[in-house]
C-alpha positions as CSV (number, residue, x, y, z in Angstrom):
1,X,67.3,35.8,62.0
2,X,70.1,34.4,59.6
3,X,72.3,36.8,58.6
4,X,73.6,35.3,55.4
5,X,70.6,35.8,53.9
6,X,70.0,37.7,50.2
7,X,66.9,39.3,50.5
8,X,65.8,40.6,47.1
9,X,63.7,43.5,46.4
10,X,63.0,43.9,43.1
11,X,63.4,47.6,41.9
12,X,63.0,47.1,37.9
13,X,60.2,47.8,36.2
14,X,58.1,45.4,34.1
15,X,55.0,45.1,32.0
16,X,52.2,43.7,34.0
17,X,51.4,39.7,34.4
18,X,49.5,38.3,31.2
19,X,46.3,37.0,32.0
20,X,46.1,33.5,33.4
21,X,46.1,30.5,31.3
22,X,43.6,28.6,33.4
23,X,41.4,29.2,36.1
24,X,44.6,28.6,39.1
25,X,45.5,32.1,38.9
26,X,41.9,33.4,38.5
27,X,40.6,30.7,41.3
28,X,39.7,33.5,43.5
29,X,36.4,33.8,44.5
30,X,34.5,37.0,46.3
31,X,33.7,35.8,49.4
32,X,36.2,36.9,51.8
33,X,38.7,34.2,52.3
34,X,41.8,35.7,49.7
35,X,42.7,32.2,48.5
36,X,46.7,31.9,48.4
37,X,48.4,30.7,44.8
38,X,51.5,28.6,45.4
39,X,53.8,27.3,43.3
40,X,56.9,24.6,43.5
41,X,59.2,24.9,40.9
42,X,62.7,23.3,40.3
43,X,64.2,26.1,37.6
44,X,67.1,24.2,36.2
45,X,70.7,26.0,37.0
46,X,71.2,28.9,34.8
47,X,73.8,27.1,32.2
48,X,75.3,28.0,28.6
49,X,74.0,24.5,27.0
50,X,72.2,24.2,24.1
51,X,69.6,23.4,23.3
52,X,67.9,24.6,26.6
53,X,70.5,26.9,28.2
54,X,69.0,29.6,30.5
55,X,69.2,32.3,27.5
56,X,66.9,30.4,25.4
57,X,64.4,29.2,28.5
58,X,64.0,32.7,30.1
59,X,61.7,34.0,28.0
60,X,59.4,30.8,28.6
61,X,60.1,31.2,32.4
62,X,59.0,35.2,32.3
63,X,55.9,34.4,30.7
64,X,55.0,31.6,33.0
65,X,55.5,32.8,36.0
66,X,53.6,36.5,35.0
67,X,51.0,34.5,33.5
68,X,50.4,32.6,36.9
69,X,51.4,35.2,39.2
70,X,51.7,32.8,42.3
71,X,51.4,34.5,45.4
72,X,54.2,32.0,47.2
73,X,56.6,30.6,44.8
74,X,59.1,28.2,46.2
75,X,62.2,27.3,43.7
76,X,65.3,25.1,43.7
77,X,68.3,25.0,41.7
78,X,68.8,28.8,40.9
79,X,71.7,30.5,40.8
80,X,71.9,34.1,41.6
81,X,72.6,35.7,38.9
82,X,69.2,33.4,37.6
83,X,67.4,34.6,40.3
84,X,68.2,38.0,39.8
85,X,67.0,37.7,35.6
86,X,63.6,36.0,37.6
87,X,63.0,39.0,40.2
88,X,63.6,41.7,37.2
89,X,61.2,39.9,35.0
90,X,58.2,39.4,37.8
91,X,58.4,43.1,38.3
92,X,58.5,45.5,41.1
93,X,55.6,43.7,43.0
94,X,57.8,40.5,43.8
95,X,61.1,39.9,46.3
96,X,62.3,37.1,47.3
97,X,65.0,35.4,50.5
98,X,67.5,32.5,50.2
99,X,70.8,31.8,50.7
100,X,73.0,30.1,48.4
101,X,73.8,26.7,49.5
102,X,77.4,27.1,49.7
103,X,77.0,30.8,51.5
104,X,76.3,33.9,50.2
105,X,76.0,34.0,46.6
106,X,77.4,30.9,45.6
107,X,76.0,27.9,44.2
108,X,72.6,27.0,43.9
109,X,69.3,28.9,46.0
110,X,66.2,27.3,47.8
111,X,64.5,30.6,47.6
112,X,61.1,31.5,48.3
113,X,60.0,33.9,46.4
114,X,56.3,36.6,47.7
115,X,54.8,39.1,46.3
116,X,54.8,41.9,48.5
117,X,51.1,43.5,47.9
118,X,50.1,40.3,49.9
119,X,52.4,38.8,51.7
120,X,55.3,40.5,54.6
121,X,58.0,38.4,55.6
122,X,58.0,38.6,59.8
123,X,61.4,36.4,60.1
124,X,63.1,33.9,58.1
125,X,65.9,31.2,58.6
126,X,68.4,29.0,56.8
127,X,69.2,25.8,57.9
128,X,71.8,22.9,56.4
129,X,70.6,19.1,55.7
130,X,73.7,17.7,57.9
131,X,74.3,16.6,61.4
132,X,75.2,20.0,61.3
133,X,72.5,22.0,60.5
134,X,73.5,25.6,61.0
135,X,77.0,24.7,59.5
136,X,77.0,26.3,56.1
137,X,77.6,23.7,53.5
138,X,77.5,21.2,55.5
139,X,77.0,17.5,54.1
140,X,77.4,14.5,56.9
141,X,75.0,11.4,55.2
142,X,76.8,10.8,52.1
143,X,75.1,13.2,49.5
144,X,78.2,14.7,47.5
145,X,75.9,17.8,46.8
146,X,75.3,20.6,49.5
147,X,71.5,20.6,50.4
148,X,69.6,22.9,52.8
149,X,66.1,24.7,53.5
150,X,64.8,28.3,54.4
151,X,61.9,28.9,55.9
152,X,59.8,32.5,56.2
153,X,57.4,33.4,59.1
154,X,54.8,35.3,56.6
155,X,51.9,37.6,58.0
156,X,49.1,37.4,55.0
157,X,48.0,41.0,54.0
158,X,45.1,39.5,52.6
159,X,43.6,38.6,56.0
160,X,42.9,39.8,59.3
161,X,43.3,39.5,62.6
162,X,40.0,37.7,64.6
163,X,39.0,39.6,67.1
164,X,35.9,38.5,68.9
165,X,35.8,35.3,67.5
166,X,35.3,36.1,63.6
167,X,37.6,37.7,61.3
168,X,36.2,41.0,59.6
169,X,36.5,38.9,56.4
170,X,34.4,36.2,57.4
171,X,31.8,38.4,58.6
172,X,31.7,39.7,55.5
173,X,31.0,36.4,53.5
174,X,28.6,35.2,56.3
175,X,31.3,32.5,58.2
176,X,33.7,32.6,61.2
177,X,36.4,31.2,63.2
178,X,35.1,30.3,66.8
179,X,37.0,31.1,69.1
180,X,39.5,33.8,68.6
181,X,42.0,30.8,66.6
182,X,45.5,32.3,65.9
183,X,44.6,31.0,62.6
184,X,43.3,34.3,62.0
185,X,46.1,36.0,62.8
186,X,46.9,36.3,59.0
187,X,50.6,34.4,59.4
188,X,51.6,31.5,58.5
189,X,54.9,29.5,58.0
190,X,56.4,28.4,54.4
191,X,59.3,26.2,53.9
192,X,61.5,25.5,50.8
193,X,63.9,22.8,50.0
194,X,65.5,20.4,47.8
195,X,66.4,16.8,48.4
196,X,69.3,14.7,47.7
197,X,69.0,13.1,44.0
198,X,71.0,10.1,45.1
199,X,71.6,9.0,48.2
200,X,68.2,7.8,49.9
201,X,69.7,7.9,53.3
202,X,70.0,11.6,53.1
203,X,67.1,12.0,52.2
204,X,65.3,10.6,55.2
205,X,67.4,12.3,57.5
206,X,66.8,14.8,55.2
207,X,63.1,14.6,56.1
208,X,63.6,13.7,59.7
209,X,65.4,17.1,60.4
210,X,63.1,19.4,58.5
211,X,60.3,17.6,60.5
212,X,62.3,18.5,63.8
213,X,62.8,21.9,62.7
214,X,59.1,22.7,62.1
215,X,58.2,20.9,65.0
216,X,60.5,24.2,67.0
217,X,57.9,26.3,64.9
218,X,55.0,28.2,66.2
219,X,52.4,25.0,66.5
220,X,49.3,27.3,66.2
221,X,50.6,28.7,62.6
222,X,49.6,26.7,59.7
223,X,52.6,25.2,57.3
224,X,53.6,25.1,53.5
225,X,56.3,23.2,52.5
226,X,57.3,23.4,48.8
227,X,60.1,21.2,47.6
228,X,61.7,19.1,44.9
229,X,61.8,15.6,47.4
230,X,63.6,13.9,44.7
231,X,61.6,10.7,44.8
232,X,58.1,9.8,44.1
233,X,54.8,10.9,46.0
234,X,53.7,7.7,47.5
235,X,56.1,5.7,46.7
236,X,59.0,6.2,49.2
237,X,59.7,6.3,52.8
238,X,60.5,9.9,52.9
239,X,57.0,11.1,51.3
240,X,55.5,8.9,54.4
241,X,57.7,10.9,56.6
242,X,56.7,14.1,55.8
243,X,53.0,13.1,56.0
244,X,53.6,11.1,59.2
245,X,51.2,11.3,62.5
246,X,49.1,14.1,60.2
247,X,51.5,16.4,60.4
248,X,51.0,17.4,56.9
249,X,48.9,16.5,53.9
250,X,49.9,16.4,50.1
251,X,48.1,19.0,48.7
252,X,47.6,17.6,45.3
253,X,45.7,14.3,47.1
254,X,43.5,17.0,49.1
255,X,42.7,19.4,46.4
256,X,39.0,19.6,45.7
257,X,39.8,19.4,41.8
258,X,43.6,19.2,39.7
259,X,44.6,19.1,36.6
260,X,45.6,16.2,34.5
261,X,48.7,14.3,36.1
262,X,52.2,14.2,34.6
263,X,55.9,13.1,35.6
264,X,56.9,16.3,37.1
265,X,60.5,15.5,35.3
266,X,60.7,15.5,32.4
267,X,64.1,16.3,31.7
268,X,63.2,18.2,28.2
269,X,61.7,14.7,26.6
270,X,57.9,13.8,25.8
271,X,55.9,14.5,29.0
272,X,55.0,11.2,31.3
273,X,50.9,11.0,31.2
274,X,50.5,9.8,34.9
275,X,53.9,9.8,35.7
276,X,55.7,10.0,39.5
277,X,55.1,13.5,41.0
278,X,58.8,14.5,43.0
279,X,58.4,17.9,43.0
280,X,55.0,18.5,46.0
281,X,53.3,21.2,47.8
282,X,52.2,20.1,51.7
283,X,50.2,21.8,54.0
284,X,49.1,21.3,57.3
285,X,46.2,19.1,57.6
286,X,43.5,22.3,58.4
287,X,44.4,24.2,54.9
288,X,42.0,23.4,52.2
289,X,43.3,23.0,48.5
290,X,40.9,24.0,46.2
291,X,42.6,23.4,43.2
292,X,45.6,21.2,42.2
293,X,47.6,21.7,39.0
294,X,50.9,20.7,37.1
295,X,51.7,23.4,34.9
296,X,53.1,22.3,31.1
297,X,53.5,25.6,29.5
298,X,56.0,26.0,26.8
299,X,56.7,28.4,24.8
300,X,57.3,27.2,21.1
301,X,58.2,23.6,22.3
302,X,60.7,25.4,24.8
303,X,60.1,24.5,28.1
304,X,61.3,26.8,31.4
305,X,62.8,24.0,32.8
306,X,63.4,20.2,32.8
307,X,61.0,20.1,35.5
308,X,57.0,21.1,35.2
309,X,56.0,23.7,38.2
310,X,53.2,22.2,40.5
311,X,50.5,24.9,42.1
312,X,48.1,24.8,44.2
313,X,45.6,27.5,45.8
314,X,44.5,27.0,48.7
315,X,42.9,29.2,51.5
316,X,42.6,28.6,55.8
C-alpha cells in the first residue's frame, strides 16, 4: 500500500444531499442488487480567474455533486486545497484517496472519491504514467505534464458474500449467482486517471501501462475505470486499447438507456449537441449499465467546470 497517499476523511458537517435531478441518483430499484452510481468528473484546477474561478464555480459544484450523490466519483485536475472545499461540502458521509501528481500535496489529484455508508476501501495504489511507474513525477514519453493513476481495492457494503451459491440478496429478489462466483464477494476494483492533452504517444503508453497494471489485479474482481482519456470515444487508438480483447466495455455504449449526448468539453462555451465524449466510465465486460448520463447542471449559467461530469449506475 502506497504510502504517499492523502486519505481524506471528511469530519465537517453539512446539510444533507438535495434530491436528484433525474432518475440517475434515484435509479435504484428494490430488488436486491444495490445498483452502484458512478461518476467521472474533470473539476477544473482551483484558480483565481474570472469569470469562472473556483470561488464563483463552487457553489455549482456543491450542489451537483449533493444533488447526485454518486456512490464512486472519480475526479481529475483538483488541487488539494479544492479537494478539501469538495470533501467539506459532500458532508461527513464522503472520504476520498489520491496523491498529488507531483507528491504529496502538490499539484494536481486523480482522486477517487466513496461514500463510506457503502463502500470500504481494502487497499489502494498510486502509480506514474512513465517508464517509471512507481517514480513519483515521473514523465519519460514526451508529455511536459506529470500524469499518473490510483486505483482502490473496494469491498461493496451493499452486497454480500455468496455462500452456497446465491447471495442473501439475490435470494431475496428471487435470482442467484451459480456457483459460489467471487463476484459475490461484494469487492471490486476502481481506477482513476487522467491522460496526456497533447502528446498521443503518451497516451497509448499511457493506456498500455494502465492495461498491464490491471492485468497484476485480482482477475476474478470486476473493474471501473473512470478517466479524462483526453481524446475522443471511438475515435482513437487509445479508446481501442482500453476496450481491446474484451477487456473492458464503455459504459455509455452498454447502458440500457442514457441521456442526450454532448461534447463532454466544453470549455465554458455553448454545449456541443452530439459532440466527442473524452471524459468515459469502463467496466469490465460482466457489469451491466443501466443507465448512462452526461450531466449539464449549472447553476445560473455557471457551470462547475469546463468539463460536463459523465455517470453511470450500474450493478454486477
Amino acid at each position: 500500500m502506497a504510502t504517499t497517499a492523502v486519505v481524506g476523511a471528511v469530519a465537517a458537517a453539512a446539510t444533507a444531499p438535495a434530491a436528484a435531478a433525474d432518475e440517475y441518483a434515484t435509479a435504484e430499484p428494490d430488488d436486491g442488487r444495490r445498483p452502484l452510481r458512478v461518476m467521472t468528473f474533470n473539476l477544473r484546477y482551483a484558480s483565481d480567474t474570472r469569470p469562472n474561478s473556483w470561488g464563483e464555480r463552487r457553489p455549482a459544484m456543491r450542489q451537483l455533486l449533493r444533488q447526485e450523490a454518486p456512490h464512486l466519483l472519480g475526479t481529475q485536475e483538483g488541487l488539494y486545497g479544492q479537494l478539501q472545499d469538495i470533501a467539506t461540502d459532500l458532508g461527513p458521509h464522503y472520504a476520498w484517496i489520491g496523491t498529488g501528481r507531483a507528491g504529496g500535496s502538490r499539484d494536481e489529484f486523480a482522486a477517487i472519491f466513496y461514500d463510506v455508508r457503502r463502500l470500504a476501501p481494502v487497499e489502494y495504489d498510486h502509480f506514474w504514467l512513465s517508464d517509471t511507474p512507481y517514480l513519483i513525477g515521473s514523465k519519460t514519453w514526451g508529455n511536459t505534464v506529470i500524469r499518473m493513476a490510483t486505483w482502490v481495492r473496494f469491498r461493496d457494503l451493499g452486497r454480500r458474500e455468496v455462500r452456497g451459491g446465491a447471495s442473501a440478496e439475490s435470494v431475496r429478489s428471487g435470482g442467484g449467482e451459480g456457483g459460489g462466483s467471487a463476484w459475490g464477494s461484494g469487492e471490486f476494483y476502481a481506477l482513476n486517471t487522467h491522460l496526456d492533452h497533447a502528446v498521443q504517444y503518451s497516451r497509448e503508453r499511457s493506456a498500455a501501462l494502465i492495461n498491464d497494471r490491471m492485468g497484476k489485479l485480482n482477475p476474478a474482481l470486476p473493474r471501473i475505470v473512470t478517466g479524462d482519456f483526453n481524446v475522443a470515444a471511438h475515435k482513437n487508438p487509445v479508446y481501442e486499447a482500453m476496450l481491446g480483447g474484451g477487456r473492458l466495455v464503455d459504459s455509455w455504449d452498454a447502458a440500457g438507456e442514457r441521456s442526450a449526448q454532448y461534447g463532454t468539453f466544453h470549455g465554458y462555451h455553448p454545449l456541443v449537441p452530439g459532440g466527442d465524449r473524452v471524459d468515459w466510465i469502463l467496466t469490465s465486460p460482466a457489469v451491466r449499465t443501466r443507465r448512462a448520463a452526461i450531466n449539464t447542471y449549472a447553476m445560473r449559467g455557471q457551470f462547475p467546470s469546463d468539463h460536463l461530469p459523465v455517470q453511470a449506475v450500474v450493478e454486477w
